[in-house]
N, C-alpha and C positions, 0 to 999 in steps of 0.2 A: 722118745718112746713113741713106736707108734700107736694110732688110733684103735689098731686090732690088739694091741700088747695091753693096753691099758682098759679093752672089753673086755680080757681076760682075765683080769685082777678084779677088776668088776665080778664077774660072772663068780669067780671062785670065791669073795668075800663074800658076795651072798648068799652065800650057800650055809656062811657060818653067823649071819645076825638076821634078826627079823625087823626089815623096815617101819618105820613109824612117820608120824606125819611131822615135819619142820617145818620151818621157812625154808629152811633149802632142801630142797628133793634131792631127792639120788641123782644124779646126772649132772647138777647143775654144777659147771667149769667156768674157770676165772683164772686171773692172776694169781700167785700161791699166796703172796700178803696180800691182797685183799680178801683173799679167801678166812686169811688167820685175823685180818683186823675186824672183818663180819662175825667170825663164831663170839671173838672176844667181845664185841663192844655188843653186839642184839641178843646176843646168846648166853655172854657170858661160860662159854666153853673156852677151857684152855686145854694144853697138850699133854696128855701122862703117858705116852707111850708111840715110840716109833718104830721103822724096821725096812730092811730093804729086801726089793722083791728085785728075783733074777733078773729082772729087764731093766733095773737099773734105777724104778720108781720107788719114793719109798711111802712108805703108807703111816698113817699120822691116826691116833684118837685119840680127841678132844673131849672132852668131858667138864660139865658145869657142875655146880655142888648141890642143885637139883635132882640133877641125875640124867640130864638131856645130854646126847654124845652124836659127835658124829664120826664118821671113817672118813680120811682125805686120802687119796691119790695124789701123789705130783709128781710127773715127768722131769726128764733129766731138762726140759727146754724151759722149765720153771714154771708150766701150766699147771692145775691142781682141776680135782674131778670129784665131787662128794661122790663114794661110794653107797653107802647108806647113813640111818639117821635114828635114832631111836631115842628112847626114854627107860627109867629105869635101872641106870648104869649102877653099879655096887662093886666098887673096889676090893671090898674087903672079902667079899667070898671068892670074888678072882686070886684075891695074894693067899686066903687060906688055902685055897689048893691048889699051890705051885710047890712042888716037892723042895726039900730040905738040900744047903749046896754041902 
C-alpha cells in the first residue's frame, strides 16, 4: 500500500471517531505484531472487528474491557499505522443498532 493510500484511510477514518489520548497516537507505525502484541500486553486491547479497504489494507479495532480502543491500519507489506484512539468503547449499543439479517 502506498504511503498516500494509507493517508487516505487515515483521513476517511477520522472523519468517523473522535481521537483521544493513548500511549499510542494516531500515526504511530510498526511491525503489525508488534503493533497487536503492544495493544495486548500495555493496553490490554484485543480485536473485535476487522474489514478490508479497496487498497488492499485492512483495518482492525481493538478494544479492552475498559472501553479504551484503538483503529489499526495494516498494509498488504505487513506495516500497521494506528489510525486513531479513544476511550469509551460500548459494544452493545453498536450490536443494538445493527439491523436484523
Amino acid at each position: 500500500m502506498s504511503c498516500m493510500s494509507l493517508k487516505l484511510a487515515a483521513i476517511s477514518a477520522a472523519l468517523f471517531v473522535i481521537p483521544a489520548t493513548s500511549a499510542y497516537a494516531a500515526g504511530e507505525c510498526g511491525a503489525r505484531q508488534l503493533m497487536v502484541d503492544t495493544l495486548a500486553q500495555k493496553f490490554e486491547e484485543n480485536p473485535i472487528a476487522l474489514g478490508v479497504v479497496s487498497t488492499g489494507a485492512v483495518l482492525e479495532v481493538f478494544v479492552s474491557k475498559e472501553g479504551t480502543w484503538t483503529i489499526l491500519a495494516t498494509s498488504t507489506d505487513g506495516n500497521s499505522c494506528v489510525l486513531s484512539v479513544g476511550i469509551g468503547w460500548d459494544s452493545s449499543r453498536m450490536l443494538a443498532s445493527l439491523p436484523e439479517a
